[in-house]
N, C-alpha and C positions, 0 to 999 in steps of 0.2 A: 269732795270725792270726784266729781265730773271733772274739776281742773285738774286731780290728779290723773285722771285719764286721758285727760288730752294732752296730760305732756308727754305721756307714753305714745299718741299715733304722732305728738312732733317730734320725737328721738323716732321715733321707726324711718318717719319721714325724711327726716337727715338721712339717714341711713339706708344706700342703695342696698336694695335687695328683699330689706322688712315693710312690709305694706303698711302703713295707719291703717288700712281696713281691717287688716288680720289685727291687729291689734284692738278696735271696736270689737270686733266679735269675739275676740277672747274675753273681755271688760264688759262683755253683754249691753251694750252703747251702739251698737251698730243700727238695730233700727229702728233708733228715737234719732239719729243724725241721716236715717233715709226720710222718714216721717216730716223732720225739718225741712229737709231739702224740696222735700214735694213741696212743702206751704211754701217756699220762696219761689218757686216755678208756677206758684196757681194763682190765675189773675184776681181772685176775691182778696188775697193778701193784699197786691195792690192799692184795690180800689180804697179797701181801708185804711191805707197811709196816704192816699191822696186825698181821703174825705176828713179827715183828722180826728179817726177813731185809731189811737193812738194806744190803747188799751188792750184792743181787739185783734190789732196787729201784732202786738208781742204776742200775746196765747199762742196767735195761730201759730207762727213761728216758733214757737216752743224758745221766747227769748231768753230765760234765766237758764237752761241748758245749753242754749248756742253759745250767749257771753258765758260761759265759766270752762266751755271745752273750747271756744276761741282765746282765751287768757292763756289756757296750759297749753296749749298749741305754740303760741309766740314765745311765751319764756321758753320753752324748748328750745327752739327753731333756735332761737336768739343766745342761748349759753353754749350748745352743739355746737354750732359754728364756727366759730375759731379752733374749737377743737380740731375737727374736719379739716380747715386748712391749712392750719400746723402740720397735720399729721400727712394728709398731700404735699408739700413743699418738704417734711424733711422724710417721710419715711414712704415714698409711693408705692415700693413694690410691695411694703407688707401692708398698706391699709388697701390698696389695692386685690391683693392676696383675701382677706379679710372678707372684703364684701364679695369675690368669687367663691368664696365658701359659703355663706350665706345666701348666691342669689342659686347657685348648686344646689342645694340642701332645700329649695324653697320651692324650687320648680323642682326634685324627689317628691316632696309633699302632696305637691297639687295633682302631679301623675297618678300617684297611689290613690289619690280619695276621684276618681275616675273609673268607676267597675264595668266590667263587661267591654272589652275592647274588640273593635271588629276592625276591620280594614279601611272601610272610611275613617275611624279615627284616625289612625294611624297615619292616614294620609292627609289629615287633617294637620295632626299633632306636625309630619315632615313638613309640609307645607307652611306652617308657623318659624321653624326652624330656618327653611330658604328664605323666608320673608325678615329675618332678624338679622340672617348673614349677610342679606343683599339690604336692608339698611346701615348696616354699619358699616360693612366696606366700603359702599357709597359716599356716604356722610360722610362731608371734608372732616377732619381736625381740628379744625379753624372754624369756626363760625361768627359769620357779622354780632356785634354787639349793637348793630343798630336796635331802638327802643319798638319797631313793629318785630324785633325775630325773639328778644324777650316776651312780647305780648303774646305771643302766640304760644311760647314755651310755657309761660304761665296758664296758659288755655289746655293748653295739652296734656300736662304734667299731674293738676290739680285733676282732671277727670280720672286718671290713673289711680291719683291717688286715693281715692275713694270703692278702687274696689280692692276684694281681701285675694291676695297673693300675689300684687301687681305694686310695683314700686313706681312713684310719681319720683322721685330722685335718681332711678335708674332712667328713666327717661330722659331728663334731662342729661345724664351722660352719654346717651346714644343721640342728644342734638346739640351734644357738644360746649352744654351750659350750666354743666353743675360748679366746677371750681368758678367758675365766676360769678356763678348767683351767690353760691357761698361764701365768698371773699365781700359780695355786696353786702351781705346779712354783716360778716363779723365786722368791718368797717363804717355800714351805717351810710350805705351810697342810697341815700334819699331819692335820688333820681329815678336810680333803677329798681329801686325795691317796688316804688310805686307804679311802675308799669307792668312789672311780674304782679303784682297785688290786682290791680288791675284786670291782668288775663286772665286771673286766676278767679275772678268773682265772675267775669263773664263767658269762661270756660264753665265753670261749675253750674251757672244758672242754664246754659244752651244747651249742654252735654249731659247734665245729672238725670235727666227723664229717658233720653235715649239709651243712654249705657244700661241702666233697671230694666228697659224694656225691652233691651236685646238679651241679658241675662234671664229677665221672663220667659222668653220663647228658645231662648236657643240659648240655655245656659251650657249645656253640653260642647257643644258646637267651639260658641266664643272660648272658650275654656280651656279648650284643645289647643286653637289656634292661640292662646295668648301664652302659654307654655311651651310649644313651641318657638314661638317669636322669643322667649326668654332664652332658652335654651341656647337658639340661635344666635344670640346679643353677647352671647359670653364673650365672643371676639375681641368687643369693645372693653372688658373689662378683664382681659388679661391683665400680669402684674408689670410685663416687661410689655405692653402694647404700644408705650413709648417710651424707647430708649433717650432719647432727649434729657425729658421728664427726670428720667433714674440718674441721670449723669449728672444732672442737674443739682440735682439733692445731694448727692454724693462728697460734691464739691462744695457746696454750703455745709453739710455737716462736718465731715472731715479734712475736707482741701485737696482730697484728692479721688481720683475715681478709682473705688475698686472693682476687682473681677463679680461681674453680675453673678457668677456661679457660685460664690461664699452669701448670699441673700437667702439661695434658697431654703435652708433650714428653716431661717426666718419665717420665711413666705407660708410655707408648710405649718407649719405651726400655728401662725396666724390665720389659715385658710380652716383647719383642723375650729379653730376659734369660733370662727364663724359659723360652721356645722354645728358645732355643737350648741352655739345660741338661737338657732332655729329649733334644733330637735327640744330644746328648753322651753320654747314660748309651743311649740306645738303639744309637749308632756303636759305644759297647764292648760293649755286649750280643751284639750280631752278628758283630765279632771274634772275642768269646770262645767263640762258637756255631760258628763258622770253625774254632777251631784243634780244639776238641774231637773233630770231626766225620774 
């Protein structure tokens, strides 16, 4: 059952806009994987694998639950993937389309469960928003494939990824490294995988105590601002944000380009898709928060 949920936060994961967190907390797994994460950040875990109490180390770590939501994780990760760059290479404006409904629909969410709004918020909330538009319009297009701007991608994404209504794969499209980590994954580039792997275990161990502890104190606060900053990232995840891209496909699929203006149906449709797969995992979230109670 635990690998059956892990393969649920690695499909959200693929997918810009679904958090694995929110996906933990709908599967009631959210936190026996913060629980974990603290033992891997606390130096008696450690000392225990270096003194070769080997026994005592997996407890603490909660190992029979890490190994079997790391398994559903990977087959995930790993069967998505090619999906994902198919469906980028021949169809961008609508899987594009798709996750702008979704990442829309995700940040309504997160606004709504926010009560009582004053003016700091608000100013908070704008302030997130400038902060999403002046990254991404910043943020070349292009980004080095050198294996330090993976490492850090991996570092950056993976802390994302663990909290609930923040996408770690949105991220990587606002640094300009999702179709290429993706194409890593469905291809099997050993190289690069293992340097995103890499960030991603030492983004997680540096970052996993900070991010709880900032959520501790100022869960409100960060919350605002990281809704906003979504808000404001939409830029980057237009369907036509690159015309390139759309021409591109166009002529691989058909052989010829057609008027961008016959897609939109499409786009619409698929964007509609994505709304309504959030308002779906948020109706059982609230179920599930129902029966618990």
């Amino acid at each position: 059952m635990t690998a059956l949920k892990g393969f649920g936060m690695g499909a959200a994961n693929v997918v810009p806009g679904v958090s694995g967190g929110t996906i933990a907390l709908l599967t009631g797994i959210y936190s026996d994987i913060v629980d974990a994460l603290s033992a891997l950040t606390d130096a008696q875990t450690w000392q225990d694998l270096l003194h070769g109490r080997f026994k005592a180390f997996w407890t603490r770590i909660h190992g029979p639950f890490l190994l079997a939501l790391f398994v559903g994780l990977v087959v995930s990760i790993f069967s998505l993937a090619k999906l994902m760059t198919w469906a980028l290479g021949h169809y961008p404006v609508m899987t594009w389309a798709f996750f702008f409904g979704l990442i829309l629909a995700s940040a309504y969410y997160m606004l709504r469960a926010i009560k009582g709004w004053g003016i700091r918020d608000v100013l908070l909330t704008l302030g997130g928003i400038a902060l999403g538009i002046l990254v991404c319009t910043l943020s070349p297009t292009q980004t080095p494939d050198s294996m330090w701007f993976l490492f850090i991608c991996g570092a950056v994404s993976v802390c994302t990824m663990i909290l609930p209504g923040v996408s770690g794969s949105f991220v990587l499209i606002i640094m300009g490294k999702y179709d290429y980590v993706m194409d890593a994954v469905s291809t099997l580039n050993v190289p690069v995988l293992l340097v995103f792997a890499l960030g991603c275990v030492v983004g997680l161990l540096a970052f996993a105590k900070l991010l709880h502890w900032l959520l501790a104190r100022w869960e409100r606060q960060t919350m605002l601002v990281l809704v906003g900053f979504v808000l404001g990232s939409l830029v980057r995840v237009w369907p036509w944000a690159d015309m390139e891209a759309v021409r591109a496909a166009q002529l691989l699929r058909t052989g010829a380009v057609d008027p961008v203006a016959l897609q939109i149906p499409g786009a619409v449709i698929c964007a509609l898709a994505g709304v309504a797969l959030v308002v779906a995992l948020e109706s059982l979230g609230a179920r599930n928060k129902k029966e618990t109670q």
